[in-house]
N, C-alpha and C positions, 0 to 999 in steps of 0.2 A: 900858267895858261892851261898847261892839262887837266890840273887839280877844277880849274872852272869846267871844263866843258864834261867831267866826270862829275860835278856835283850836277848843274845840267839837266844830261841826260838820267840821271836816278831821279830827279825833280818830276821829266816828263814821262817817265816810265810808271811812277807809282800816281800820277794825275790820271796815265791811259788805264789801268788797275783799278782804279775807284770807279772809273764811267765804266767802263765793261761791267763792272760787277754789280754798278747800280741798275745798269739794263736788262742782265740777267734778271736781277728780282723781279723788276717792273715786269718782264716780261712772262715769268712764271704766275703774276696776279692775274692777267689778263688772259691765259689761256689755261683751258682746265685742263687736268691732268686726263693721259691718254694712257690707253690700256694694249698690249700688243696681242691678237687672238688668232687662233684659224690657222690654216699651213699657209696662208700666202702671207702673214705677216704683216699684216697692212694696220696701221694704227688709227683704231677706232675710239671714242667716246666713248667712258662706262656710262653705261646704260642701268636704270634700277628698274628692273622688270616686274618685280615682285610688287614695290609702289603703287608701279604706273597700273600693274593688273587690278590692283584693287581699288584703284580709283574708274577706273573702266568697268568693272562688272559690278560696282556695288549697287546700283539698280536692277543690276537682273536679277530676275526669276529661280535661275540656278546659278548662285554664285561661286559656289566652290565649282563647279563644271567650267565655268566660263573661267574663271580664273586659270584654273589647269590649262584649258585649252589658248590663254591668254599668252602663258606664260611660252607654251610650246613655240606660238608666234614670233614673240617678242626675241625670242634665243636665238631663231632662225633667221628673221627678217632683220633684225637691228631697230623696232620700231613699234611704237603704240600711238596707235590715232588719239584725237584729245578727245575728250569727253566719253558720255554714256555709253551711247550709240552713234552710227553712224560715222560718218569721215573715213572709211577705209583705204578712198584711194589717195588718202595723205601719203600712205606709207610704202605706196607702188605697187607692181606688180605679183612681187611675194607674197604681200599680205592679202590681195582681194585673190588671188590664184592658188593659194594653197585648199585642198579638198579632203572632206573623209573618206572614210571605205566605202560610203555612200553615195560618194559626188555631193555632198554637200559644200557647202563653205565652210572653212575650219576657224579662220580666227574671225573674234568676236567683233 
């Protein structure tokens, strides 16, 4: 009678061991991988900045400027509006509120 209730519970120990470990996986496909930054630790989404800058400035005018200044953005704020132009208050306050020595607007 022991010898049963010992094979058993290894029966349902190594059944809970396959579904945990198939959920883990499952669960590593559906969520992209997170990156840890910053003093407060807080886990954020890599972000490709350099991409995104150059799909953002490649109509302008001065694209290595705008790019530079893209990038500054993108580091600070966590964030690049879609397209050419335009959309900046996608990406909140940081982005349309950062300014030059100018008082201009900084990101593109």
């Amino acid at each position: 009678m022991a010898l049963r209730l010992i094979i058993l519970m290894a029966v349902l120990l190594f059944c809970l061991s396959q579904v945990s470990s198939e959920f883990q996986s499952e669960n590593q496909k559906t969520h992209p991988a997170v990156v840890v930054k910053g003093p407060n630790r807080r886990l954020l989404p890599y972000l490709d900045c350099a991409g995104l800058c150059n799909v953002r400035c490649s109509k302008h005018s001065r694209p290595n400027v705008c790019t530079r200044a893209c990038g500054t953005c993108c580091a600070r704020c966590k964030c690049v509006p879609p397209g050419t132009a335009g959309n900046r208050e996608v990406c909140g306050k940081c982005y349309t509120d950062m300014l030059t020595h100018g008082n201009k607007p900084k990101c593109p």
